[in-house]
TITI-293585 format. One line per field, with one value per residue: residue in three letters; chain; x, y, z of N, C-alpha, C in turn. Coordinates in pm, whole numbers, plus 32768, in hexadecimal, padded with zeros to 4 digits. Layout:
BEGIN
resn (Ala_...)
chain (A_...)
nX (X_...)
nY (Y_...)
nZ (Z_...)
caX (X_...)
caY (Y_...)
caZ (Z_...)
cX (X_...)
cY (Y_...)
cZ (Z_...)
END
This chain:
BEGIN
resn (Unk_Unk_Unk_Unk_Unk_Unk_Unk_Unk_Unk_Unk_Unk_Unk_Unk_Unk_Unk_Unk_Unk_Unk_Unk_Unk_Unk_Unk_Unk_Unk_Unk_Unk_Unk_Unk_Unk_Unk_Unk_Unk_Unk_Unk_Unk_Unk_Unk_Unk_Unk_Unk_Unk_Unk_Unk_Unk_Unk_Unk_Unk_Unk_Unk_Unk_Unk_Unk_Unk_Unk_Unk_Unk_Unk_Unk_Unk_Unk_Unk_Unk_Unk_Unk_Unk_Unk_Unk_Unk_Unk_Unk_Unk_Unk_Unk_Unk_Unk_Unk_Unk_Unk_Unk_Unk_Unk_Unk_Unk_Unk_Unk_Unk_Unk_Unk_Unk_Unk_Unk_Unk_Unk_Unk_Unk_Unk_Unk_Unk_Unk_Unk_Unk_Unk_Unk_Unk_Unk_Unk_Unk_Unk_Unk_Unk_Unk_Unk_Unk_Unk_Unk_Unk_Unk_Unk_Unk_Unk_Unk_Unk_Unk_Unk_Unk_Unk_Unk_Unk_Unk_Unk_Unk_Unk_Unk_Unk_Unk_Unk_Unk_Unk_Unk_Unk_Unk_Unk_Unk_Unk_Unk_Unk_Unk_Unk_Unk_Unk_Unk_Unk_Unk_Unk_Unk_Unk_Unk_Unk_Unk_Unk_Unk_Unk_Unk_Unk_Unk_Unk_Unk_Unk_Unk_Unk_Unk_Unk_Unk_Unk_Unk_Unk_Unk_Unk_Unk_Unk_Unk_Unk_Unk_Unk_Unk_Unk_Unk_Unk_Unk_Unk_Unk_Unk_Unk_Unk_Unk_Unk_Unk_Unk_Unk_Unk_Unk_Unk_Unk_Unk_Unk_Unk_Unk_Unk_Unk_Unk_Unk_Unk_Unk_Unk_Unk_Unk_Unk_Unk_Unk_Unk_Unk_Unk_Unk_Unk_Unk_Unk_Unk_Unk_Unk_Unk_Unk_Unk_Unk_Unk_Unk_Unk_Unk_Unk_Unk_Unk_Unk_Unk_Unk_Unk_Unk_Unk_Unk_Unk_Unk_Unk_Unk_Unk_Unk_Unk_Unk_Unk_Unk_Unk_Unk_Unk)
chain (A_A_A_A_A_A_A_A_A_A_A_A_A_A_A_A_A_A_A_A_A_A_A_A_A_A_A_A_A_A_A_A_A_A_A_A_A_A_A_A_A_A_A_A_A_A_A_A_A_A_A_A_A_A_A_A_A_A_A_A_A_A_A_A_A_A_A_A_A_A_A_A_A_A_A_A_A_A_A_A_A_A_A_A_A_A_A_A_A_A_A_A_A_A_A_A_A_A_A_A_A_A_A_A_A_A_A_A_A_A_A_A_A_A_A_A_A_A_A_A_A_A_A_A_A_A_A_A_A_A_A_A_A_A_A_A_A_A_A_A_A_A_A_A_A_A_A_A_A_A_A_A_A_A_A_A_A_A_A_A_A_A_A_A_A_A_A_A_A_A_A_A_A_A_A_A_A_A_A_A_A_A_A_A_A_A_A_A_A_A_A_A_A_A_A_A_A_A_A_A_A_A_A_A_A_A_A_A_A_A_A_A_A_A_A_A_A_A_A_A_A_A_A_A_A_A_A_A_A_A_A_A_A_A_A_A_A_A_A_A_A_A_A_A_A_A_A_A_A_A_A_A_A_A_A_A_A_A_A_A)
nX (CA89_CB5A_CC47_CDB8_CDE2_CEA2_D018_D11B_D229_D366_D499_D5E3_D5FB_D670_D721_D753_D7B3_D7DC_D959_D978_D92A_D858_D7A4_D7DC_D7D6_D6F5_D60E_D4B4_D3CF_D299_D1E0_D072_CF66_D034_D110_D226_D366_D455_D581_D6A5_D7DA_D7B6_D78B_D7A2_D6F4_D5E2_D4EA_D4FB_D4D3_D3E9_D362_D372_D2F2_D1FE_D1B6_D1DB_D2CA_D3AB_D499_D5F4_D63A_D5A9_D473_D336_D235_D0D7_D01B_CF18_CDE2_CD0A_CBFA_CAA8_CA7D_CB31_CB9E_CCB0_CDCE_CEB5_CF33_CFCD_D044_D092_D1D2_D154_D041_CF9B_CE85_CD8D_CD2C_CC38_CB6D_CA9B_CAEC_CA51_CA2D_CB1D_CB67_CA87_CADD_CB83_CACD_CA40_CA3B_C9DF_C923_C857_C717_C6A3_C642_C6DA_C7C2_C7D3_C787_C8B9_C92B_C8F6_C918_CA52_CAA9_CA37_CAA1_CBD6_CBA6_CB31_CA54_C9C1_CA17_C9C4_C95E_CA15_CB51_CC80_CD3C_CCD0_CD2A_CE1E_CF6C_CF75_CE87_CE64_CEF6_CE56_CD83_CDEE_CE30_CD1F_CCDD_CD73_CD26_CBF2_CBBA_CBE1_CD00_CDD8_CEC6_CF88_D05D_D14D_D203_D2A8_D20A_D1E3_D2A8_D29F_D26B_D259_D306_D280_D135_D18B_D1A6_D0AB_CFE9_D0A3_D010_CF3A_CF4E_CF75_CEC1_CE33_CEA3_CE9A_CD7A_CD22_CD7A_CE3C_CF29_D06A_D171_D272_D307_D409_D4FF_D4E4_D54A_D4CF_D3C3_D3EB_D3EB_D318_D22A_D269_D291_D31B_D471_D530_D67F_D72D_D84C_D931_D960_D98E_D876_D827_D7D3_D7F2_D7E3_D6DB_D5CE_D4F8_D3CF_D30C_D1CD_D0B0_D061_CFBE_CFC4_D0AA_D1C3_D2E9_D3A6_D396_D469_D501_D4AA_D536_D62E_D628_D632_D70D_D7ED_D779_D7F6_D900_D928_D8F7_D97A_DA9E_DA9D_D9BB_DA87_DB3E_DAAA_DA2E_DB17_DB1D_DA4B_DA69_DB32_DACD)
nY (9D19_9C9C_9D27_9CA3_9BF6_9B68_9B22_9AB5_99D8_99A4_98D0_9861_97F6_971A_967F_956A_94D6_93C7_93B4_94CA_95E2_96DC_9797_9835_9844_9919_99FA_9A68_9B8B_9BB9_9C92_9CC7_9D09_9DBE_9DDD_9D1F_9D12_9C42_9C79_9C3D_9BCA_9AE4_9979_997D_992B_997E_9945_9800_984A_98CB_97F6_974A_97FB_97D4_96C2_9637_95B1_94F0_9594_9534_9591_9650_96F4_96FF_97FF_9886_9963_99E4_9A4E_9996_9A3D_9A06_99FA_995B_986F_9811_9806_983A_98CE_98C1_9996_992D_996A_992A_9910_9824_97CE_9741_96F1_968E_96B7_97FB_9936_996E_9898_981E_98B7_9858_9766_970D_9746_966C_9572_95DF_961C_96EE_977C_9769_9858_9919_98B1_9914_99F6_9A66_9A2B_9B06_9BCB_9BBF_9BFC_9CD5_9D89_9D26_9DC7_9D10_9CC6_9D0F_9C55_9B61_9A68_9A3B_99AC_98DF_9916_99FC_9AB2_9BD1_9BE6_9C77_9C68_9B6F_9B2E_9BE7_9B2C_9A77_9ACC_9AF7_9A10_99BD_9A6B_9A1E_993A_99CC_9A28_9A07_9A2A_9A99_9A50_9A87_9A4B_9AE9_9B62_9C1A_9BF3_9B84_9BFF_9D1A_9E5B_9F4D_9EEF_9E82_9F62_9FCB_9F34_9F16_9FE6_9FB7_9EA7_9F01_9F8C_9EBE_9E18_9E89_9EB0_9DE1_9DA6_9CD0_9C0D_9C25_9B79_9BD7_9B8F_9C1E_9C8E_9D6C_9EA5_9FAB_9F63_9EB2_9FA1_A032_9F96_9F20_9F08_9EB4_9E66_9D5C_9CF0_9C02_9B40_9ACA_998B_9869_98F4_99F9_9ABD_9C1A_9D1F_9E18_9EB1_9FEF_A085_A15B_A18B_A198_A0C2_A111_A20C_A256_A28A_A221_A2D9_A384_A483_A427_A2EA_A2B3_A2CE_A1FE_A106_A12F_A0F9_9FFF_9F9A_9FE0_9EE7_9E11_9E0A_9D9A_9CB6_9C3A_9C70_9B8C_9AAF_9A91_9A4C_9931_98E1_98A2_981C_9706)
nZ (DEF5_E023_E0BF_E0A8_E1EF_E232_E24C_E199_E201_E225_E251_E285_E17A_E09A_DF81_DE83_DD47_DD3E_DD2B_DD25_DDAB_DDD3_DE68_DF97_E100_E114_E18A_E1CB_E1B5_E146_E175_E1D8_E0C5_E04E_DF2E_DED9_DE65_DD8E_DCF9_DC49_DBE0_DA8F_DADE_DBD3_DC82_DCA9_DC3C_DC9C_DD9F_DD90_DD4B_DE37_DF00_DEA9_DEEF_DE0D_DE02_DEBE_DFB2_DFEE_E0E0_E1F5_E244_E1FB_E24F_E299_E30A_E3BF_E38A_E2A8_E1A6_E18D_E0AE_E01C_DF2D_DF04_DF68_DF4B_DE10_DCAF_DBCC_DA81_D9B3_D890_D859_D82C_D7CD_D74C_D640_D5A7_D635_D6B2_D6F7_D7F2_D837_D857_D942_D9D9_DA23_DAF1_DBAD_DB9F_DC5A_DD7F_DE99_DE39_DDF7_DCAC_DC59_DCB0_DC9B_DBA0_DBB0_DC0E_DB50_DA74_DAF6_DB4B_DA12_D9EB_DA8C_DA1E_D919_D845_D834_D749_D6A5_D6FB_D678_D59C_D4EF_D5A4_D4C0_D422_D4B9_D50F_D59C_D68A_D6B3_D6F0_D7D4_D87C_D8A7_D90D_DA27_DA6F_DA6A_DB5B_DC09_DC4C_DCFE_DDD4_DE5B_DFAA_DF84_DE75_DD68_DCD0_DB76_DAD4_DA11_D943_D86F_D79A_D6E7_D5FE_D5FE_D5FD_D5FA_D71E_D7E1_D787_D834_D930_D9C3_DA02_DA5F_DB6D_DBCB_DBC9_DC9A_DD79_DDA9_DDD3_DEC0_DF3C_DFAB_DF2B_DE62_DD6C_DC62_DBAF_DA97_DA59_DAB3_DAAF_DAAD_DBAE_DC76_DC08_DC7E_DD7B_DEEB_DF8A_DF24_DEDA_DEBB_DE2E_DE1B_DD2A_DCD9_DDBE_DE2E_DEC5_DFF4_DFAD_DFCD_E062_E012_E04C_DFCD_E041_DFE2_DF4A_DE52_DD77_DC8A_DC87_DBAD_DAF0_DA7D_DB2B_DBD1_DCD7_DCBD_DC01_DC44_DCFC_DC56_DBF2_DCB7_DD12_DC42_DC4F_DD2A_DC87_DBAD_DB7A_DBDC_DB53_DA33_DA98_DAAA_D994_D906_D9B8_D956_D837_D84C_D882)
caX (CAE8_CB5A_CCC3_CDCF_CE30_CF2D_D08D_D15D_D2C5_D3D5_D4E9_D657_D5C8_D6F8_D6B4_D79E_D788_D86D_D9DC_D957_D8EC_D7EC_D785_D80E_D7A6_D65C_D581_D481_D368_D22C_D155_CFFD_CF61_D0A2_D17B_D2BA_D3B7_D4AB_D5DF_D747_D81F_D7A5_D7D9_D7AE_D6BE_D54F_D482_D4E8_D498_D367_D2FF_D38E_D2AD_D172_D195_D1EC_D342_D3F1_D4F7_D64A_D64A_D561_D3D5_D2D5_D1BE_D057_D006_CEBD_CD46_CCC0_CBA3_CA40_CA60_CBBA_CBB9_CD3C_CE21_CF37_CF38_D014_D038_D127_D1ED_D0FE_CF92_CF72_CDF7_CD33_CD12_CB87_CAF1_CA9E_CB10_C9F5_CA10_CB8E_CB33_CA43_CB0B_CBAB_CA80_C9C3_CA2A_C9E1_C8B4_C82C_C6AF_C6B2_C661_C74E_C846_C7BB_C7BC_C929_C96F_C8C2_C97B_CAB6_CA98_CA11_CB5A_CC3F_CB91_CB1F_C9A9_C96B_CA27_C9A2_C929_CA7B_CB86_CD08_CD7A_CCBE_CD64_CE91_CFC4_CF5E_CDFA_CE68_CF30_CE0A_CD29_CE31_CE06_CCAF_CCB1_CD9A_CC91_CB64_CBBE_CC1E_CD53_CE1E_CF7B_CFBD_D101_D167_D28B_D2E0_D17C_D1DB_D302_D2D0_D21E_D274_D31D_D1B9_D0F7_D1D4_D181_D01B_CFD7_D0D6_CFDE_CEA9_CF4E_CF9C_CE4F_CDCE_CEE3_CE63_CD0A_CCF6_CDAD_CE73_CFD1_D099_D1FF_D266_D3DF_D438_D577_D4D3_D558_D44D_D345_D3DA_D3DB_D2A1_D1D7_D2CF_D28F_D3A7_D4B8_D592_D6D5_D779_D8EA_D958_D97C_D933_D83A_D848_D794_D876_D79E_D643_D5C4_D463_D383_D278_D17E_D040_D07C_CF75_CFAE_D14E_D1FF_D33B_D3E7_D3AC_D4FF_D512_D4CA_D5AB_D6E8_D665_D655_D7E4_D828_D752_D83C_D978_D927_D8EA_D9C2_DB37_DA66_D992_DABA_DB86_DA22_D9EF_DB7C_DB2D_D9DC_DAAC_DB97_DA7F)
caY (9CB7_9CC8_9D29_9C40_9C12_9AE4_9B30_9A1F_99E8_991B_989E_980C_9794_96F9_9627_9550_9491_9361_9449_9560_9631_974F_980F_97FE_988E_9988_9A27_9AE3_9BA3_9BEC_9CEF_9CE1_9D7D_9DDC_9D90_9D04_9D14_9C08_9C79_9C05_9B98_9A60_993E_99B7_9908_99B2_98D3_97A2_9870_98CC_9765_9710_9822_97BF_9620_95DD_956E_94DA_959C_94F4_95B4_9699_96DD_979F_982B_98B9_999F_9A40_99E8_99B0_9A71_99C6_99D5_9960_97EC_97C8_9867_988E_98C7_98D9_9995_9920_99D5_98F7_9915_97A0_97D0_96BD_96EE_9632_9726_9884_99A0_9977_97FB_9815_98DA_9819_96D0_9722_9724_95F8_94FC_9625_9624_9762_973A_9752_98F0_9943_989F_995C_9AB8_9A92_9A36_9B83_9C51_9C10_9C01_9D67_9DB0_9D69_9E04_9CBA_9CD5_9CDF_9C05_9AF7_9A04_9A2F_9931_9930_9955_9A84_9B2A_9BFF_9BB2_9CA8_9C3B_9AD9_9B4D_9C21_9ACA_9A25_9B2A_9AE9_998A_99CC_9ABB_99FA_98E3_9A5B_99D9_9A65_9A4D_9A7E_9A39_9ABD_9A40_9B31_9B43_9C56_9BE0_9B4C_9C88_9D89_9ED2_9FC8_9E7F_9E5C_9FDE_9FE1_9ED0_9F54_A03B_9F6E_9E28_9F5B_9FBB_9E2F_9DD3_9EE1_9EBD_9D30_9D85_9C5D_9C03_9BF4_9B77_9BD4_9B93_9C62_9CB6_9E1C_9EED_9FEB_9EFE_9ECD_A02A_A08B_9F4F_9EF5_9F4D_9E76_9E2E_9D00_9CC3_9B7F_9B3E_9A69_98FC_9875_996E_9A3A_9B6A_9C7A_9DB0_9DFD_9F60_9FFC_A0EB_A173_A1E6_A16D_A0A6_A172_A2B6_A255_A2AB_A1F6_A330_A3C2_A473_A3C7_A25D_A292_A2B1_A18F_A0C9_A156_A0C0_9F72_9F69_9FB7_9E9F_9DC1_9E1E_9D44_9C2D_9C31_9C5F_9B09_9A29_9A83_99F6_98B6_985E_98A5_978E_9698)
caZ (DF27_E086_E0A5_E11A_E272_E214_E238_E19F_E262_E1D0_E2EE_E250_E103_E035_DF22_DE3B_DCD3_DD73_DD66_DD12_DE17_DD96_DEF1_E038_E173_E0F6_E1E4_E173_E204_E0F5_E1B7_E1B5_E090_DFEE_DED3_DEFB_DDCF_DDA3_DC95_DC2B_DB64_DA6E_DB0A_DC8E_DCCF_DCA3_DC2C_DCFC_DE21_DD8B_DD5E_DEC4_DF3F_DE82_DF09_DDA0_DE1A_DF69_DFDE_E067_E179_E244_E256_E1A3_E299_E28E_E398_E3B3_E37B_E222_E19F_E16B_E020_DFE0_DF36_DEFF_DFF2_DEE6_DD6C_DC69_DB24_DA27_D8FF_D83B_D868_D832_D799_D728_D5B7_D5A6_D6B0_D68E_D755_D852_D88E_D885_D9B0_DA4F_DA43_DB74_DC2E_DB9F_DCB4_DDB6_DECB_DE3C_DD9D_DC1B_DC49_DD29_DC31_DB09_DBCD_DC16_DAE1_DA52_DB65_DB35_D9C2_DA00_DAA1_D9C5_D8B5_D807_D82E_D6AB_D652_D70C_D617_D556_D521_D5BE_D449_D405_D51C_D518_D5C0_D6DB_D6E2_D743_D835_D8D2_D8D9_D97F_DAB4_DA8D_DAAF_DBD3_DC98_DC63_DD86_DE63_DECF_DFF1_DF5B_DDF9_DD55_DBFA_DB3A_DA4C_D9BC_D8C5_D83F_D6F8_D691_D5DC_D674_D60F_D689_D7C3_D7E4_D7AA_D895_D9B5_DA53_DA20_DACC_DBD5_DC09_DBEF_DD0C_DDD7_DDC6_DDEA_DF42_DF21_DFE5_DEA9_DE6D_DCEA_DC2B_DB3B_DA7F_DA41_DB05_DAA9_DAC6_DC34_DCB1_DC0C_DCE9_DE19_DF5E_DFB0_DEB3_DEFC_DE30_DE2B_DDD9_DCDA_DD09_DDFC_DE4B_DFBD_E001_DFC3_E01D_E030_DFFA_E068_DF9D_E065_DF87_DF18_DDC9_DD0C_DC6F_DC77_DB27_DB0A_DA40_DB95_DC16_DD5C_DCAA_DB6D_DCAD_DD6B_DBE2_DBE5_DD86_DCF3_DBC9_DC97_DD64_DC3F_DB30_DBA8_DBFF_DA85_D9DB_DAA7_DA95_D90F_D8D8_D9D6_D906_D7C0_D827_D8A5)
cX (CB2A_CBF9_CD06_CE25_CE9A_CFD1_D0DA_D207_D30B_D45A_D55C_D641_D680_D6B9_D750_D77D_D7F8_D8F1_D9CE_D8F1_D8E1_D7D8_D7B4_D7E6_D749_D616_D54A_D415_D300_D1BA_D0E3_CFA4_CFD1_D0F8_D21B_D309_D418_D50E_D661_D75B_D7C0_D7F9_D7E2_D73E_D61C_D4FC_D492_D4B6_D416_D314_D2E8_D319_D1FD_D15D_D1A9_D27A_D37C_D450_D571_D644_D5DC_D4DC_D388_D26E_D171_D032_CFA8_CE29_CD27_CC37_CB3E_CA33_CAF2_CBB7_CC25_CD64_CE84_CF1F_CF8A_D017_D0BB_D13C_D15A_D092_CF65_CEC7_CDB8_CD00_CC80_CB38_CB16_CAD8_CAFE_CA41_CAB6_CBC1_CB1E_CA5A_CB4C_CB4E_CA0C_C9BF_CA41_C968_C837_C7B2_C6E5_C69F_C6A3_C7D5_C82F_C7E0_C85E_C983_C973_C933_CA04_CB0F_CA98_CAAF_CBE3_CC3B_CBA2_CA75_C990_C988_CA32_C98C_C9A3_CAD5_CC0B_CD1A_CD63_CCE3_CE04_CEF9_CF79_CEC4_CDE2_CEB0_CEDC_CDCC_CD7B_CE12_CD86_CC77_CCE4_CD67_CC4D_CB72_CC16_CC91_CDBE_CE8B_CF52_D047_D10F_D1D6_D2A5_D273_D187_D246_D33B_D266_D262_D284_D299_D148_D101_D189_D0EA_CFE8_D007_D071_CF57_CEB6_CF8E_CEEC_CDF0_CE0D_CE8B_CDCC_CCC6_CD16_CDF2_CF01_D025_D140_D1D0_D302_D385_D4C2_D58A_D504_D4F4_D3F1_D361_D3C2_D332_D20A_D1FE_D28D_D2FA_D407_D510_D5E4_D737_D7D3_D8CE_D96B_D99B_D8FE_D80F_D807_D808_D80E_D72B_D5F5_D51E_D459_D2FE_D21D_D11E_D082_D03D_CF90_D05E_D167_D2A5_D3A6_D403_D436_D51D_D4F4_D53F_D63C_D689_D652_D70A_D7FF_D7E3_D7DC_D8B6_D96A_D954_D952_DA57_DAF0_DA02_DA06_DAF1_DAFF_DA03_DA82_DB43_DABA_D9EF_DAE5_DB3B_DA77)
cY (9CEB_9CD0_9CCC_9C43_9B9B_9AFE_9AAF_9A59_995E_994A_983A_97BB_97B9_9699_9610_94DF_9431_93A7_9487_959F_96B8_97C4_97BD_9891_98F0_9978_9A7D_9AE1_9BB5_9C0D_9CDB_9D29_9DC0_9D8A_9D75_9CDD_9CBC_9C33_9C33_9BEC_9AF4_9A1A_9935_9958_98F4_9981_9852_97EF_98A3_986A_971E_976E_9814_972B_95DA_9585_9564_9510_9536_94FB_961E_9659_9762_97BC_986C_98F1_9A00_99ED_9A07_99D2_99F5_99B2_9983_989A_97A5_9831_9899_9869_98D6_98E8_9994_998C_9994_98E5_9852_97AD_974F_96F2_9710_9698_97A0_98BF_997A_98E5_97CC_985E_9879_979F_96D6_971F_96B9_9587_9558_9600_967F_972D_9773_982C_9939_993B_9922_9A03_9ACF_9A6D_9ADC_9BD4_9C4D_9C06_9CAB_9DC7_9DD5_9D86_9DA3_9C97_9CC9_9CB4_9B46_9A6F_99D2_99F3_994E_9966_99B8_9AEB_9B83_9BBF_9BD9_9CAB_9BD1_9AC5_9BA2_9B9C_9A85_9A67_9B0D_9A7E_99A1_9A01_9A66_99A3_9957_9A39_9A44_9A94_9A30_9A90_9A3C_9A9F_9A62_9B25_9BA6_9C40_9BD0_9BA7_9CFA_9E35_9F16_9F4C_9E86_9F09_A003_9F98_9EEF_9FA7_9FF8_9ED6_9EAC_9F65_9F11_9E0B_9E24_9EC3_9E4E_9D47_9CFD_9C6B_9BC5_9C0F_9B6C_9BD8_9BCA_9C55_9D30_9E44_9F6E_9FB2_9EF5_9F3A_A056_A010_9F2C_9F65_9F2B_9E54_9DE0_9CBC_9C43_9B80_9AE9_99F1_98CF_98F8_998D_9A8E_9BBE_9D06_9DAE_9EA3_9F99_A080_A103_A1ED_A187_A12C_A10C_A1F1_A2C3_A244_A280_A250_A39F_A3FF_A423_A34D_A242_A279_A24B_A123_A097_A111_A022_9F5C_9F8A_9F3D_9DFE_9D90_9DA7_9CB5_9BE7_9C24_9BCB_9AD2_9A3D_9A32_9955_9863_9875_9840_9706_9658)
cZ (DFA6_E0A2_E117_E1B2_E274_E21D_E202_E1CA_E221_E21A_E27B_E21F_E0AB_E001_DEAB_DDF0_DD01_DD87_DD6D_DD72_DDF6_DDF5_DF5F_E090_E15F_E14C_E1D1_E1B6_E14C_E166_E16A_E176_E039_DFA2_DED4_DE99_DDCD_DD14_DCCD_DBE7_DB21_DAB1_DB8E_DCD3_DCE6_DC8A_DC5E_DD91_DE1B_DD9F_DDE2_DF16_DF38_DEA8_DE84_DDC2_DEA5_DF71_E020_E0C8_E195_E217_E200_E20E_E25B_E2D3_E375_E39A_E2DE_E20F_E1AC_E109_DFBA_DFE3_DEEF_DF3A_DFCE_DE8B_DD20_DBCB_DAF7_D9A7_D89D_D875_D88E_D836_D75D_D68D_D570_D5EC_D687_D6DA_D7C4_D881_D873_D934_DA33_DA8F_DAC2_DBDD_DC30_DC2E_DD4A_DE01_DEC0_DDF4_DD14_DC04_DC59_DCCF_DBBE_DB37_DBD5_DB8D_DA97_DA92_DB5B_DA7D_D995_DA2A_DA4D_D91D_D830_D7DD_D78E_D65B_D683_D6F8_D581_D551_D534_D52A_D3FB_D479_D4F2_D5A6_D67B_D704_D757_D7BB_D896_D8F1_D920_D9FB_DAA7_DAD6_DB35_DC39_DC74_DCE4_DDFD_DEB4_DF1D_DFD8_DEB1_DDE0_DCA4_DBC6_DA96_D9D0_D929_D855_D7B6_D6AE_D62D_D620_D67B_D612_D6EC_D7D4_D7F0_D81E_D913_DA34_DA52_DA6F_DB60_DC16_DC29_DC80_DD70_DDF9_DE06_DEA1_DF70_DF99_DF61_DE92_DD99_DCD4_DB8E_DB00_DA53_DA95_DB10_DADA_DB8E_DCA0_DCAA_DC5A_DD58_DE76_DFB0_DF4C_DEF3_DEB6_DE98_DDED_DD67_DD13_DD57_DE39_DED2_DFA6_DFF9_DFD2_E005_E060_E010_E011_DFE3_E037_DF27_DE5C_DD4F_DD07_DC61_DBC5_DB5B_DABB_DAE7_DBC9_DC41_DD19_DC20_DBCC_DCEA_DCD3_DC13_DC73_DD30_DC90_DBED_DCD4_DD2E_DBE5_DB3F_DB84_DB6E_DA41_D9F8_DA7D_D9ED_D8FB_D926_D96B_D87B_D793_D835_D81E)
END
């Protein structure tokens, strides 16, 4: 897979549920190729700006951009994995897969190899022929990334894919969606509320206030995602600087969506 040269750029995106005004003024770079971490407090924001950045949702205000050339092989330009897999029950593994690329231009082999390949990937290969409900939690959460590579797309976008896992789930999985982000070469925006989880894949971390949600700082790790341990000294203190940042603003946004 050919890594991406896509940057996506987001220009004074605000966004409001009729009064309620969610984000205001966000500008955000996602480098090419790298992962870009969105945390905060519940409530900030993170997943409407995920959706605003994937075309699932219109912003009030600003623009989302695309800047760069898409591969040859790339037949969606942005993807998105949810907490929930959203699997198809009826279909197997494979052809929960391949549904993504049935109404594709690719011949009928072409489909089948990339099914294989990135099956192969995320360490689904033998269980191909198997159905979502014999999967584990963290299975179905690998075929979701699967489905999501097979149409090679330039931007992926993760919202809190490990979430409803289990901590030694969330754990096993951590360094193998490390080594999948990496390898796909993807431009990939991901929200968390790990703060582990952000350190040990960020190349950018970007924390958002509380309600309405602003950028309030945005912190660089330069260092190859793979081979990072999030017990690491140096990421356990920038955890502690994330979770100063956070902590005021978590504790007010858990009282406001107490009173809602």
């Amino acid at each position: 897979m050919t890594a991406s040269a896509i940057r996506l750029t987001a220009r004074g995106i605000g966004h409001a549920y009729r009064d309620l005004v969610v984000l205001e003024g966000i500008d955000l770079d996602a480098a090419p190729g790298e992962v870009t971490v969105l945390v905060g407090p519940s409530g900030c924001g993170k997943s409407t700006l995920l959706g605003i950045l994937g075309g699932l949702l219109a912003p009030t205000q600003g623009e989302v951009r695309l800047d760069g050339e898409l591969a040859p092989d790339c037949l969606n330009s942005v993807t998105t994995v949810f907490q929930d897999a959203s699997l198809l029950p009826w279909r197997s593994v494979a052809k929960n897969v391949s549904l993504v690329l049935e109404d594709s231009p690719l011949p009928r082999a072409e489909r089948a190899a990339r099914v294989a390949e990135v099956l192969a990937q995320t360490g689904l290969a033998d269980f191909a022929g198997a159905w979502p409900r014999q999967l584990s939690g963290g299975m179905r959460q690998r075929l979701g990334i699967a489905r999501a590579l097979a149409v090679r797309p330039a931007v992926l976008l993760m919202d809190e894919p490990l979430s409803a896992l289990d901590a030694q789930s969330r754990a096993l999985l951590l360094d193998d969606f490390a080594a999948l982000i990496a390898g796909a070469g993807v431009t990939c925006v991901y929200v968390t509320h790990h703060l582990a989880e952000a350190v040990r894949l960020g190349h950018t971390i970007v924390v958002l206030s509380r309600r309405p949600g602003r950028i309030r700082a945005v912190l660089r790790i330069d260092r190859p995602i793979e081979g990072r341990h999030a017990e690491e000294p140096a990421l356990v203190a920038m955890q502690a600087r994330l979770w100063a940042l956070i902590r005021d603003d978590a504790a007010r946004a858990e009282r406001e969506i107490a009173d809602v």
